[in-house]
matplotlib code that plots the C-alpha trace (Angstrom):
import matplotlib.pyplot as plt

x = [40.7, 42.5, 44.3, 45.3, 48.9, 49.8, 51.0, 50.0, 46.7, 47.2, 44.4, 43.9, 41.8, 41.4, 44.9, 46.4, 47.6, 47.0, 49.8, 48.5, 50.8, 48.3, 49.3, 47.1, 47.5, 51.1, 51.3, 52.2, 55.3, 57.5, 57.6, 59.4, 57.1, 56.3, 59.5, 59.4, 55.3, 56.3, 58.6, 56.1, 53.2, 55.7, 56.2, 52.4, 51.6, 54.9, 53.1, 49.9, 48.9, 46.2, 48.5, 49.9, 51.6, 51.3, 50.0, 51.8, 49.9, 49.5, 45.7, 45.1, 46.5, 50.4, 52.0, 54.9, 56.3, 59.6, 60.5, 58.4, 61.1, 58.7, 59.6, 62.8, 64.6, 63.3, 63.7, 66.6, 67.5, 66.9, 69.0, 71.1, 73.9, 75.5, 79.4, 80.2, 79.1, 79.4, 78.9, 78.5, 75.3, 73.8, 74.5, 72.6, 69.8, 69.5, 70.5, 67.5, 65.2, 66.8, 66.1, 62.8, 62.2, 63.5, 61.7, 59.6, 62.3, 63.2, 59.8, 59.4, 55.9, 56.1, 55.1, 53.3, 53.9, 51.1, 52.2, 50.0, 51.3, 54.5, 57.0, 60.5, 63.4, 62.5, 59.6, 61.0, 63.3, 60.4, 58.8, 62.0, 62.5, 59.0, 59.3, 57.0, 55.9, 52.9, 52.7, 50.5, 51.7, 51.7, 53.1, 56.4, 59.3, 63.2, 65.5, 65.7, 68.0, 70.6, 71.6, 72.3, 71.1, 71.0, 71.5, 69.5, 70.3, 68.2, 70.7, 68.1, 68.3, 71.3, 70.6, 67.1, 68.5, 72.4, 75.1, 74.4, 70.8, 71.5, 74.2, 71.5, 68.8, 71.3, 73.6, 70.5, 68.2, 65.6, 62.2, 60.6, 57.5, 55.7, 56.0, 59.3, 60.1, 58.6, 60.2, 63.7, 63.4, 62.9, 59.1, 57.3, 54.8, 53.0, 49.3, 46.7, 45.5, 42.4, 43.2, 45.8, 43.6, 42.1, 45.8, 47.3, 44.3, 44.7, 48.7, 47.7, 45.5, 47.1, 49.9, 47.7, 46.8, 50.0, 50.7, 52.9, 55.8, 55.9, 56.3, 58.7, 61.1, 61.0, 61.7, 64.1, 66.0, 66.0, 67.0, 69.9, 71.4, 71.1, 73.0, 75.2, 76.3, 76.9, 73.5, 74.4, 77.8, 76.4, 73.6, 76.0, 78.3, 74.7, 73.8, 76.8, 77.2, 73.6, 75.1, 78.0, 75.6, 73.8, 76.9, 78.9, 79.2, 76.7, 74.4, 74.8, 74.1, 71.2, 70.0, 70.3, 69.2, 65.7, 65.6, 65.8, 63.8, 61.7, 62.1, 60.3, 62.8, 65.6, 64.8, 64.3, 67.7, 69.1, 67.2, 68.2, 71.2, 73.2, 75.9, 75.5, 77.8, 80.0, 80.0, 77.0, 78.2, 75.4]
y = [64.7, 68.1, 69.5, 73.1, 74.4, 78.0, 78.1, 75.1, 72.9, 69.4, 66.8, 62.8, 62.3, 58.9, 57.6, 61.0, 63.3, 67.0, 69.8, 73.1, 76.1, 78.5, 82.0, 83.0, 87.2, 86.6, 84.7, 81.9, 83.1, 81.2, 82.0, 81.1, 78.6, 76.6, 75.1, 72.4, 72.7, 71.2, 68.2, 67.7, 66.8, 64.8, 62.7, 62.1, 61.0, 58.6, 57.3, 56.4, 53.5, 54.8, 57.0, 56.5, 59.6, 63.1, 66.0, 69.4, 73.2, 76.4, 78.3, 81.1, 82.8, 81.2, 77.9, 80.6, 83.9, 82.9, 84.1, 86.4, 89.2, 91.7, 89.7, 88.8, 91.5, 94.8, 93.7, 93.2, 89.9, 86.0, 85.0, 88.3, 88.7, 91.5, 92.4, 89.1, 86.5, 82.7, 80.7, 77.7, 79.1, 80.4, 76.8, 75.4, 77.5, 77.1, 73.9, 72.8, 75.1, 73.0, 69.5, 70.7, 71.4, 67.9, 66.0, 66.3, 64.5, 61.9, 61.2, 57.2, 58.3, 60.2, 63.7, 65.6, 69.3, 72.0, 75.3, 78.0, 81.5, 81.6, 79.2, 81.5, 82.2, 79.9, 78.7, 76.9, 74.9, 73.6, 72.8, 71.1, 69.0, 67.0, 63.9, 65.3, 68.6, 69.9, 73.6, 76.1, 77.0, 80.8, 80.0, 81.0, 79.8, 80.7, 82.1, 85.5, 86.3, 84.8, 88.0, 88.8, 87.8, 84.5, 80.8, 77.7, 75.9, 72.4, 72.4, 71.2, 73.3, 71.7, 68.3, 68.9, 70.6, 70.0, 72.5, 74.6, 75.5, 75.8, 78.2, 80.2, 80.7, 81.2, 84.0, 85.8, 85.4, 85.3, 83.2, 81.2, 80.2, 76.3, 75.5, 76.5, 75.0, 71.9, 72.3, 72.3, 69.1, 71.0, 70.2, 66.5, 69.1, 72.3, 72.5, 75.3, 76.9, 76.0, 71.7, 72.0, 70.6, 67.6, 67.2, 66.7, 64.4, 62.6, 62.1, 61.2, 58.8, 56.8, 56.4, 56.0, 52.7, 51.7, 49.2, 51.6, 49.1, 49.4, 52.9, 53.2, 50.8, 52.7, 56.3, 54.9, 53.2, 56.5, 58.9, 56.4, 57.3, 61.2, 60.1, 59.0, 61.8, 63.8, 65.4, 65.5, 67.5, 70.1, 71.1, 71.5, 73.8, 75.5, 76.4, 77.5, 80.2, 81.1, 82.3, 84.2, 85.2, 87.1, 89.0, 89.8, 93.2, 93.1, 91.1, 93.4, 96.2, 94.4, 94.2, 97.5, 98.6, 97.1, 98.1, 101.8, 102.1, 98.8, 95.6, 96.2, 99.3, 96.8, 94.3, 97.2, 98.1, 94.5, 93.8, 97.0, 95.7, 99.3, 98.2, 97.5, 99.5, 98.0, 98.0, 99.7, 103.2, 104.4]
z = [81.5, 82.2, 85.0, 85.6, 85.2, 84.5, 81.2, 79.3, 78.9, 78.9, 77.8, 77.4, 74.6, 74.0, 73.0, 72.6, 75.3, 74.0, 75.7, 74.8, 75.4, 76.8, 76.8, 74.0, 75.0, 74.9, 71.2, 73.7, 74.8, 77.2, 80.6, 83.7, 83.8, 80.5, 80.5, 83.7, 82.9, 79.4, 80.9, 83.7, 80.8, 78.9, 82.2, 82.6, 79.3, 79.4, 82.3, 81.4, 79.3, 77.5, 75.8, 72.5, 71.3, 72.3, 70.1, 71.2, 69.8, 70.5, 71.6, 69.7, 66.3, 67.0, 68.2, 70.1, 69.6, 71.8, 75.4, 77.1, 76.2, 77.4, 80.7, 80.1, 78.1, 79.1, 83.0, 85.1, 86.0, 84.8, 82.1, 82.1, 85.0, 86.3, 85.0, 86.4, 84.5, 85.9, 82.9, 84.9, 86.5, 83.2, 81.9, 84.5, 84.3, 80.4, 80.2, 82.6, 80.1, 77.0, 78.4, 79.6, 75.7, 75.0, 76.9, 73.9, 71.7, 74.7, 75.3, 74.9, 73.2, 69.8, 69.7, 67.2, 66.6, 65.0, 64.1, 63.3, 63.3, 64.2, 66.3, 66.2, 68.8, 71.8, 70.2, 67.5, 70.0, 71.3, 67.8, 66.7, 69.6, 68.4, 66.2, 63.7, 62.8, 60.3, 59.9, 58.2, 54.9, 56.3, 59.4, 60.2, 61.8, 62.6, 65.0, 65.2, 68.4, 66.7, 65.0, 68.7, 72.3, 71.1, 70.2, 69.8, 72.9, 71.2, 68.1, 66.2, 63.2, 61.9, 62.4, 60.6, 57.7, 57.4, 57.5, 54.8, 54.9, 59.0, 58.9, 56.0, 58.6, 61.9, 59.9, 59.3, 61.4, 59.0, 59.1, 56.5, 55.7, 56.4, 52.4, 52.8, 55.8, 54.3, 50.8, 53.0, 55.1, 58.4, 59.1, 57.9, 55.9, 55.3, 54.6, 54.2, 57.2, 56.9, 56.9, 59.1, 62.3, 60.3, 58.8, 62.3, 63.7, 60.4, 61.4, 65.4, 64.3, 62.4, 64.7, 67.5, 66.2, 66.2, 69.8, 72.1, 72.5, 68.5, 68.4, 71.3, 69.9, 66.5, 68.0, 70.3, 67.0, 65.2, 68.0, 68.9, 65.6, 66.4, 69.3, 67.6, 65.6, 68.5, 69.7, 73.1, 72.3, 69.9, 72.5, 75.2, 73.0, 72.0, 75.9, 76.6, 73.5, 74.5, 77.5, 76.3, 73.2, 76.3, 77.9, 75.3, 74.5, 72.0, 74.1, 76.8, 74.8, 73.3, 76.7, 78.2, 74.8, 75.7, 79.5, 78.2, 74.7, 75.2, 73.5, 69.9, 69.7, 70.3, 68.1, 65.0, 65.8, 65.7, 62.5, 60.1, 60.0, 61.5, 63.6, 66.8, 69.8, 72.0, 75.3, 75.8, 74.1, 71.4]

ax = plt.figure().add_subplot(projection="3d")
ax.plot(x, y, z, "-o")
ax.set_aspect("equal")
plt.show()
């Protein structure tokens, strides 16, 4: 079964729904649209009793490259207000984006992440807010816009890896690789790109044999503890440093930055390291 939504692919395939983010031209990038497009698949596959877990991917050569930032950076408008900035209407906006993303984590069904060529910036949000994820062992992943523009509104670097390996990949910016990423705690396991298809199926099936009430009750356990230690909190303080991230005088400059030279221009800047102006003065 398939339906048709304009930025993701989703499938039953026996017990497994299948969401495919499906902007392959764009490495998969996020649009105004994937977001609710996500939550709405999530919502379907909660709802139909086939379905025993849900297996999330990427078409083409990455799982996602982030936010559309050839839509949202080098353009006037969403997620960027003018030199009044009402944090309560950013939050809003980006908060609906994070629990979009979550839905995935919230899901009563598990979900199972694969991630070939890159899931960075906003598309590691989404890969971290899966149960389980299996990545390529050349794959990468990390959050780039936090050197500026940027913070990860899921929070789930730092409950994946603890404090001190989170604050390593968010000072920097850097990526790392799926052996890596594996080596650290922050994905279940790399594998070779060339067994990383029959590696996931492997996973799904397993689990799919597993009665759903069995698996809910076990996910539900588990995320109850996250809960716990103050998930909730931490993505609320997240979003709303996203937003100021955005319109500070970095992020402004950032911004304008892109609007005039283009966002690969913007990004070279923010990675060489040079500092960057305030308030918009080169």
């Amino acid at each position: 079964m398939t339906d048709e939504y304009r930025s993701i692919l989703y499938e039953v395939d026996g017990r497994k729904a299948r969401i495919t983010l499906n902007r392959p031209d764009r490495l998969n990038a996020i649009d105004a649209a994937m977001p609710d497009e996500i939550r709405s698949a999530v919502e379907r596959a909660n709802d139909d009793p086939e379905v025993h877990l849900i297996v999330v991917s990427g078409a083409g050569r990455a799982f996602c490259a982030g936010y559309d930032l050839k839509q949202f950076a080098e353009t006037a408008g969403r997620h960027q207000q003018g030199p009044v900035w009402d944090p309560i209407k950013d939050y809003r906006g980006m908060r609906r984006n994070t629990d979009d993303f979550f839905a995935l984590w919230r899901s009563l069904k598990p979900t199972l992440c694969k991630v070939q060529g890159y899931a960075v910036a906003g598309g590691s949000d989404i890969a971290l807010s899966c149960d389980l994820v299996v990545m390529a062992d050349d794959a990468a992943i990390g959050y780039m816009p936090a050197r500026v523009w940027g913070c990860p509104t899921t929070a789930m670097w730092v409950f994946r890896l603890g404090a001190e390996k989170a604050k390593r990949m968010l000072l920097t910016g850097d990526t790392i690789d799926g052996r890596t990423a594996a080596e650290w705690g922050l994905v279940l396991e790399a594998v070779p790109p060339s067994e990383l298809d029959a590696r996931v199926e492997e996973l799904a099936d397993r689990m799919a044999g597993v009665p759903v009430n069995q698996l809910v009750m076990q996910k539900l356990m588990i995320n109850q503890a996250y809960d716990n230690m103050g998930l909730q909190g931490t993505q609320l303080l997240a979003t709303l440093f996203d937003g100021i991230a955005r319109h500070s005088p970095e992020g402004r400059w950032f911004k304008q930055y892109a609007e005039d030279h283009g966002f690969p221009a913007a990004v070279e800047w923010r990675d060489s390291g040079r500092w960057i102006p305030e308030g918009g003065a080169e």
